[in-house]
VOGU-3710 file (C-alpha; in Angstrom, 3 decimals, decimal comma):
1> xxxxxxxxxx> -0,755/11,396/0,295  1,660/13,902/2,406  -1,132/16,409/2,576  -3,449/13,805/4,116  -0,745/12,469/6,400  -0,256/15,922/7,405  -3,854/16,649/8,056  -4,995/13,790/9,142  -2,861/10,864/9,760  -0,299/12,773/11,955
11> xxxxxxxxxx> -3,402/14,592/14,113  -4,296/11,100/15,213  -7,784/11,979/13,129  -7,232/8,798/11,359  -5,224/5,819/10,703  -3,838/4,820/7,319  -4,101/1,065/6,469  -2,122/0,195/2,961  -3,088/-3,451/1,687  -0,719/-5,112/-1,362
21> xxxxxxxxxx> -3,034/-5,520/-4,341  -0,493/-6,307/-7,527  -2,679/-6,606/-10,432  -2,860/-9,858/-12,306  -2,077/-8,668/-15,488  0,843/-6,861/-14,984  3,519/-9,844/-14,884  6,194/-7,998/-12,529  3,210/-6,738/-9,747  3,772/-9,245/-7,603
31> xxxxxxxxxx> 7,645/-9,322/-7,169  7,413/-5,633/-6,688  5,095/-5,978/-4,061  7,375/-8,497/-2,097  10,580/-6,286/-2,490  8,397/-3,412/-1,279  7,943/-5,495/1,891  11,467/-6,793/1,766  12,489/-3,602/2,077  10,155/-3,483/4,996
41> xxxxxxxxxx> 12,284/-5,249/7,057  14,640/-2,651/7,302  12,488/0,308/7,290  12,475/1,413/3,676  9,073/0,110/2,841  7,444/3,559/1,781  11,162/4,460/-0,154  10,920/1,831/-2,147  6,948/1,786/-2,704  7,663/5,087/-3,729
51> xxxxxxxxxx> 11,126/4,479/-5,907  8,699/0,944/-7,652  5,781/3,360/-8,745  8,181/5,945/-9,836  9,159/4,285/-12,544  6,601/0,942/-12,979  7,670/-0,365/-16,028  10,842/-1,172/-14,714  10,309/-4,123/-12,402  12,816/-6,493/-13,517
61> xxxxxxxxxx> 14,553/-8,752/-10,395  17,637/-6,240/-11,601  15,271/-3,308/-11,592  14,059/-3,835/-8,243  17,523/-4,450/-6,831  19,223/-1,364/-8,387  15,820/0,280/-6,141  16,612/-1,174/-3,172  19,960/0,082/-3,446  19,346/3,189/-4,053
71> xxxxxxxxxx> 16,551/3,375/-1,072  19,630/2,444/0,880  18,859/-1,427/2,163  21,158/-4,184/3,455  21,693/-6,141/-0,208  22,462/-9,248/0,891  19,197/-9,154/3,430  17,275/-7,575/1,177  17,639/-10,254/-1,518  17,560/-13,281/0,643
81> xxxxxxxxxx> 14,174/-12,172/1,701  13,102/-11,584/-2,021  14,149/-15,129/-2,883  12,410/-16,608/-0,105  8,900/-15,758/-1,389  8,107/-15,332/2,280  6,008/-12,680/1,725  3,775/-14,251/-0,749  1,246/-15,478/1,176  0,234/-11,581/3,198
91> xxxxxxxxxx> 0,919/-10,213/-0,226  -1,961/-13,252/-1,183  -4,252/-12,542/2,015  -3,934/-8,731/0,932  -5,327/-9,471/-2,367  -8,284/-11,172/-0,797  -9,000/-8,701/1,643  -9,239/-6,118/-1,296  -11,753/-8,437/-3,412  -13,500/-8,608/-0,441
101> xxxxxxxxxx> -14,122/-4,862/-0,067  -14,970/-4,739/-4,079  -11,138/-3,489/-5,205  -10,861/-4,199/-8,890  -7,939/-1,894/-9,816  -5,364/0,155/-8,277  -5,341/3,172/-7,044  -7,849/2,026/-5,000  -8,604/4,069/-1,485  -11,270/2,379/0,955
111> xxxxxxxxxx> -12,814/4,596/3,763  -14,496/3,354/6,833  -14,375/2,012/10,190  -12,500/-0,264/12,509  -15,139/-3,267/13,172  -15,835/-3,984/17,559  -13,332/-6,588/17,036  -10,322/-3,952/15,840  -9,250/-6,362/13,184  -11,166/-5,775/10,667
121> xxxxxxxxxx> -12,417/-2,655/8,630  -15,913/-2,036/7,164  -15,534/0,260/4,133  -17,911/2,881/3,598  -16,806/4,924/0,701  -14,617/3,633/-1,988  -12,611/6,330/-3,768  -11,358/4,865/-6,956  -8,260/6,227/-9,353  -5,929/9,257/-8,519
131> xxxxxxxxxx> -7,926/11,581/-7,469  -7,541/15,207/-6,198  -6,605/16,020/-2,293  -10,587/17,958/-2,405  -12,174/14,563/-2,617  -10,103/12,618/0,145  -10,800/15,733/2,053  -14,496/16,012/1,466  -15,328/12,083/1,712  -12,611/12,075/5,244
141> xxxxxxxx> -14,798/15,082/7,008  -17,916/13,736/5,847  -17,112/10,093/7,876  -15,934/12,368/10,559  -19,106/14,333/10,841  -21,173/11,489/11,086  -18,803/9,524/13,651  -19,489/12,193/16,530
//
């Protein structure tokens, strides 16, 4: 993603928008999500977004606290807010949002516009899976072209 940050993000060319979609099936998904936004709080979302899909098999409630550790957060803060769930519900709304667009998986990436009202988004590409920094590029330019 630093490439398209670089490129794009940090030109003002676009905006990033990152939605919580933990999937279903993998039992751990959702906690991770929460301590990713836990950690949030204190401005470590992305360093521990990035420490939980470093390793995502290990999710365990000790797992995710030895990563929010090591991303540097306030402990006791970090796992009040993990116990309090109180992220569940954006985490929830996220989920939707993603259905919505036609998200069945993860990576997901959803190009498009901000709607009149600037709340929502109307996607108009959907790249799906890890893909290389050529498509982001080609699909980003191509919206761009036919914005002007």
């Amino acid at each position: 993603m630093s490439q398209i940050e670089k490129e794009y993000v940090d030109t003002g060319k676009i905006r990033y928008f990152f939605l919580d979609f933990p999937l279903k099936f993998h039992a751990q998904a959702f906690k991770a999500a929460e301590a990713a936004e836990c950690a949030g709080e204190q401005g470590k979302f992305w360093e521990m977004h990035n420490k939980i899909f470093e390793n995502q098999r290990a999710l365990s409630p000790e797992d995710l606290s030895k990563d929010a550790e090591a991303v540097g957060v306030d402990m006791p803060k970090f796992k009040a807010c993990l116990d309090s769930g109180k992220y569940a519900e954006k985490i929830k709304k996220d989920i939707a949002e993603g259905q919505k667009a036609g998200v069945t998986g993860t990576p997901t990436s959803l190009l498009g516009w901000i709607e009149p009202d600037g709340k929502n988004i109307k996607a108009v590409k959907i790249i799906i899976g890890a893909q290389p920094y050529t498509v982001f590029k080609e699909a980003i330019e191509g919206l761009l072209k036919t914005k002007k």
